[in-house]
N, C-alpha and C positions, 0 to 999 in steps of 0.2 A: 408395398407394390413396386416391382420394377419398371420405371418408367420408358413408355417406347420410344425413346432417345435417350440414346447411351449417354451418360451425365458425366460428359468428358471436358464440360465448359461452365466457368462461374457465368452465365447470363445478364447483364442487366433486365428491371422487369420493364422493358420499351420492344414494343414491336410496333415499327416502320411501316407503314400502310403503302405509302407513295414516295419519289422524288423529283428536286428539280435543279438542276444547278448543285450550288451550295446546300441545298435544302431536304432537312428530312421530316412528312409528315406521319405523327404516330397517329396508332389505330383511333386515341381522344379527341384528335383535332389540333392536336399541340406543335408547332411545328419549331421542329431544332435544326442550328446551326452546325452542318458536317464536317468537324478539322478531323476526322478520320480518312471520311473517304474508301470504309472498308478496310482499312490497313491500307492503305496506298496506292488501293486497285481503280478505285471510282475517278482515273486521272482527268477525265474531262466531265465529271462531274455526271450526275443523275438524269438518267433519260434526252440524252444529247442527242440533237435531232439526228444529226447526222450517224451516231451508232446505230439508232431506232429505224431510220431506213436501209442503212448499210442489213441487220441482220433479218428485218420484214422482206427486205428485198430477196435476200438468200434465202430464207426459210420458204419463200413461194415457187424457189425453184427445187433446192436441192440439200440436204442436212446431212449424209454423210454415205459416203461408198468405199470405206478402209482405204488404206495406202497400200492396198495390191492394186490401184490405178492412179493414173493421172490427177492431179486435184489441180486445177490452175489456180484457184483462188491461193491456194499453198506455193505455190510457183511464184503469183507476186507480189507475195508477204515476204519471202524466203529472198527474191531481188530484191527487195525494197532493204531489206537489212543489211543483207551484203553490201550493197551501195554506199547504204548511211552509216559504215562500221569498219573496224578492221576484217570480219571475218571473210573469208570465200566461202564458207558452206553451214547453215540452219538446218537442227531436225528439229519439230514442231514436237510440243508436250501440250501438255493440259494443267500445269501446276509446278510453282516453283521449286519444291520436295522433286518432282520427279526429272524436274531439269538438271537437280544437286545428283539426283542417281545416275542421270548419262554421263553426266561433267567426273563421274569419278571412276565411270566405267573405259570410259575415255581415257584419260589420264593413262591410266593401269593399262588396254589392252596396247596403247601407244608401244608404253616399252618392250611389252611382253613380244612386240614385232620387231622393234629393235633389238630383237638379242639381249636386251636385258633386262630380263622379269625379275630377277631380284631387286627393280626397284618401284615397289610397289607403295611406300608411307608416302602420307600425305602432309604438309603442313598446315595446320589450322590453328587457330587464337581464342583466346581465352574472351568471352563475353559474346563469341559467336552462335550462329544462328543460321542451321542451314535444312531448314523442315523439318519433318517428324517420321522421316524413315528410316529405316536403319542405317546407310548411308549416312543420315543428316544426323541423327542422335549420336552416332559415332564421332562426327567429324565435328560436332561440336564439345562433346565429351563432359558437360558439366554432370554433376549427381542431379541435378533436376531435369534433366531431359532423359537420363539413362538410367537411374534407380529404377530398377527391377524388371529390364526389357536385357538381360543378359542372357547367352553368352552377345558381348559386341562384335560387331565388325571389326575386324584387324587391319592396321594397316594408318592410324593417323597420330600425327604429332604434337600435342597439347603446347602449344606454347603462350606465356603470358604476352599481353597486350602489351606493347612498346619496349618489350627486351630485347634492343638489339646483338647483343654478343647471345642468348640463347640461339637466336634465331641465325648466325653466321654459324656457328657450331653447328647447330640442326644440317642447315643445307649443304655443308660439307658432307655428310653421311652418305655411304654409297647405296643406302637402301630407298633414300630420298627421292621422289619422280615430280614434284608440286607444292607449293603454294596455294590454298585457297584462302582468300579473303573478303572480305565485304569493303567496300572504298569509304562504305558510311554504314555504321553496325546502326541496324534499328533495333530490333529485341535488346539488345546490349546498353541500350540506353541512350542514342543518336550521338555515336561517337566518329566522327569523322577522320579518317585515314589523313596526315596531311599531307600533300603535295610530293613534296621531297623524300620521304616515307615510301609511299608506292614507289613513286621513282628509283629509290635502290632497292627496292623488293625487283623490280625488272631489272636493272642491273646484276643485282646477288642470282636472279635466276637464268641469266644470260651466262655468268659465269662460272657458274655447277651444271647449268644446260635443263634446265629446272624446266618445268612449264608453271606458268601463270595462270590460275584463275579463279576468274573476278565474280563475286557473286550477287549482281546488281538488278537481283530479283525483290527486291523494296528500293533503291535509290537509282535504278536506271528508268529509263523511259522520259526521261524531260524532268524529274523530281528535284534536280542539284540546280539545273538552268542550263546544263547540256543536256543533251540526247541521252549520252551516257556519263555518270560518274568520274569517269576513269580520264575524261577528257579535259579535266582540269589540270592534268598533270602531266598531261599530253606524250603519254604511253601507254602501250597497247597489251592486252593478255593474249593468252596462246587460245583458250576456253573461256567464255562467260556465259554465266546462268542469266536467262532475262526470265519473269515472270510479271504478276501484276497487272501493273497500267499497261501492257502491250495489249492488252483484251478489254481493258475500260469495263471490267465488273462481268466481263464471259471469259469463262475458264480457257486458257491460253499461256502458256508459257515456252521458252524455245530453248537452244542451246547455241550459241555462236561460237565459232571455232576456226583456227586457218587450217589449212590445206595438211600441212603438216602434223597437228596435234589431231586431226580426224581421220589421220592415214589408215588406223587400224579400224576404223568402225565401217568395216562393206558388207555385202549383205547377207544378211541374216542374225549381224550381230548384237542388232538391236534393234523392240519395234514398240508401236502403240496402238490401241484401235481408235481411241479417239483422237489423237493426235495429229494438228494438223487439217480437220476438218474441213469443209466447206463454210459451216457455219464462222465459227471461229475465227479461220481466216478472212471471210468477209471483215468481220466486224474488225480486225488487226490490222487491215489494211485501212480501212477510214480511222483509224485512231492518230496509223504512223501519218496521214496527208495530216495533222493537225499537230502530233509532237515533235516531228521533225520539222518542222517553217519556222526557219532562222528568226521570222519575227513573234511565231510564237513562244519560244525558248526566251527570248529578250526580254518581251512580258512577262514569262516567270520570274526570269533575272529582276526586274525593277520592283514587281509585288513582293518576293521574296526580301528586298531589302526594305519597303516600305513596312510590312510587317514584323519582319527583325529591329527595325528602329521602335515601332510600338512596343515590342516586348523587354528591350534593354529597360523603357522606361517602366512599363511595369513591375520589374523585377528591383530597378531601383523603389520602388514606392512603397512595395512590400516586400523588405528582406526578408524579414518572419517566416514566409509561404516562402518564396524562391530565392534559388540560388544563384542562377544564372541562365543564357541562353545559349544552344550550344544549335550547332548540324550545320548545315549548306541548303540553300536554295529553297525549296518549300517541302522541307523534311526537316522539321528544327524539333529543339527539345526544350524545356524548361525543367531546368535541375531544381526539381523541391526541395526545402526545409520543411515544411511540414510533411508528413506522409500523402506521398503524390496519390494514394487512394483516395483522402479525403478530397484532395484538389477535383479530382475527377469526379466527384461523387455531388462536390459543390457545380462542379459543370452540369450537370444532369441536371440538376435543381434551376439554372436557369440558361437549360434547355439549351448547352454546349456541350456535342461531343469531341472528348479528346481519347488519347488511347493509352495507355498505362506501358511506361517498359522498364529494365530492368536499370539500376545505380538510383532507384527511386526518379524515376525522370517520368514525363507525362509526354506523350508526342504530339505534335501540327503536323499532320498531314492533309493539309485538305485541299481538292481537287482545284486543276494547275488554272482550272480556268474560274477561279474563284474573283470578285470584283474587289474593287476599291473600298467599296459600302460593303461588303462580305468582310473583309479585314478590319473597318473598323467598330461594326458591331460585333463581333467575334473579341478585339482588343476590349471594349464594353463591358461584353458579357465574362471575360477573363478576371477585367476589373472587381465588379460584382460577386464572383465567384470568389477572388482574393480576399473580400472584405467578410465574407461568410465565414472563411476558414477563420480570420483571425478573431471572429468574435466569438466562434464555439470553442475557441483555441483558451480563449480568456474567461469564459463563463465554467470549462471546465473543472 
């Protein structure tokens, strides 16, 4: 029998009844510990009062009237970013995939107005990660994202992960128009970009006249201990994908861009119907009064290092399971030795979710407003979970 959900996802069997915080209860009464967070999205955590009234509030007025009209709710989400960013100008999406589709549409019709549309290739890297449309399968280009969704999109540059001479070679090409990167790969296995790295990525693209961008639709939004990723290194993209935590778990993603790299997109050249909503934008707007407060970012800054320090210790106590702890700010990884399935699977067992990504690595995402007591029941149940693997590791 063909099931009515297309079976495009390995499932765990847990379904989520409620949330609160840190906290997820399944349909039995069980209640687990969230270092997921959704993938990244859940940044202020489950049922946060202030989202809950932010979109009750909206919903009792008004859910959506297209962008053939004024939307102010979208007006001062759209200041609010501008303000707290490099860019002068947001168009509102609904999804990180379709942010990666503007960002590339972009790119491409930039030159095509500067007189010069042959330069249409993109640069993209190896263990990237940029949704599942054809845009993003493309521009990520591995055989697991694009086995048998051919012909591709034309137009990107595969390069390996930290080859700098491929990558001076690449950008020299005159068919070259970008750079897209992630500042901190999550699918790829929470591999952080480091400092100096992006830094001549803007430089290399200042001097071939490259545009820049950032695709910090998993590591933007307060997840590193900035606002944005990019701001540790304290340079700026021409385009950034935001998705995610900008919606706190309601569909919302945006596109940021200067003035210059958005010169060709006027109107007509591209639209959404949900995009941008009233709904949406409510709830975008109470998120950013809470990721943007310099002293909320600082609190992430201090948990994120209070839980980095639990995890070095765990990972010394059992080499066996782990390898190491890798990422920034409350996006970290834990590099398995054993098969990071098992890790995760040991998690579910005592009622920890983590999220599985690629180099065998398991991810901590979990939401920015997680406590003290969250981190070290979480460190606990890691514990626990380590000591699982290595005893089915030995009886095997």
């Amino acid at each position: 029998m063909i099931p009515s959900i297309l079976p495009t996802y390995n499932r765990a069997p847990l379904s989520f009844v409620s949330g609160e915080g840190a906290w997820l209860t399944e349909a039995d009464g069980r209640r687990f510990l969230d270092f997921g967070a959704g993938i990244a999205v859940n940044a202020l955590g489950h049922a946060h009062p202030a989202l809950v009234a932010a979109l009750t509030e909206q919903a009792g007025k008004l859910w959506h009237v297209s962008n053939l009209y004024q939307i102010p709710q979208q007006q001062a989400l759209a200041d609010r970013l501008v303000a707290e960013s490099f860019a002068d100008t947001v168009f509102f999406t609904n999804s990180g995939t379709e942010s990666c589709e503007l960002a590339v549409k972009m790119a491409r019709k930039y030159w095509h107005d500067a007189g010069q549309p042959e330069r249409t290739d993109i640069i993209t890297f190896e263990g990237s990660f940029h949704g599942r449309s054809s845009a993003g399968i493309a521009a990520a280009g591995s055989e697991k994202m694009t086995k048998g969704f051919g012909p591709l999109l034309p137009g990107f540059v595969h390069l390996p992960w930290g080859d700098h001479d491929a990558l001076r070679a690449a950008a020299a090409q005159e068919t070259v128009g970008a750079i897209l990167i992630e500042p901190v790969q999550g699918e790829g296995g929470i591999r952080p970009l480091p400092d100096q790295y992006l830094k001549g990525l803007r430089d290399l693209c200042d001097e071939h006249g490259l545009l820049l961008i950032l695709d910090e639709v998993q590591c933007g939004m307060g997840r590193t201990g900035r606002l944005f990723a990019h701001e540790w290194a304290g340079v700026a993209p021409d385009i950034m994908m935001v998705a995610k935590g900008i919606g706190g778990g309601f569909p919302l993603g945006a596109v940021l861009a200067t003035e210059r790299a958005a010169s060709g997109m006027t109107a007509g050249t591209h639209g959404s119907t949900y995009g941008g909503n009233p709904l949406g934008c409510a709830v975008g707007c109470a998120v950013m009064e809470h990721v943007a407060d310099p002293a909320f970012l600082a609190e992430v800054r201090r948990k994120s290092a209070l839980l980095r320090q639990g995890l070095e210790g765990l990972v010394a106590a059992h080499p066996q399971v782990f390898e190491g702890v890798r990422g920034a700010g409350l996006m970290l990884g834990l590099k398995c030795r054993a098969p990071n399935t098992d890790v995760l699977q040991a998690g579910y067992d005592v009622q920890l979710i983590t999220v599985p990504a690629a180099d065998n690595v398991i991810r901590l995402l979990p939401p920015l407003t997680l406590t003290d007591e969250d981190i070290a029941e979480a460190l606990s149940r890691l514990e626990a979970a380590a000591r699982q693997v290595e005893t089915r590791r030995e009886t095997a």
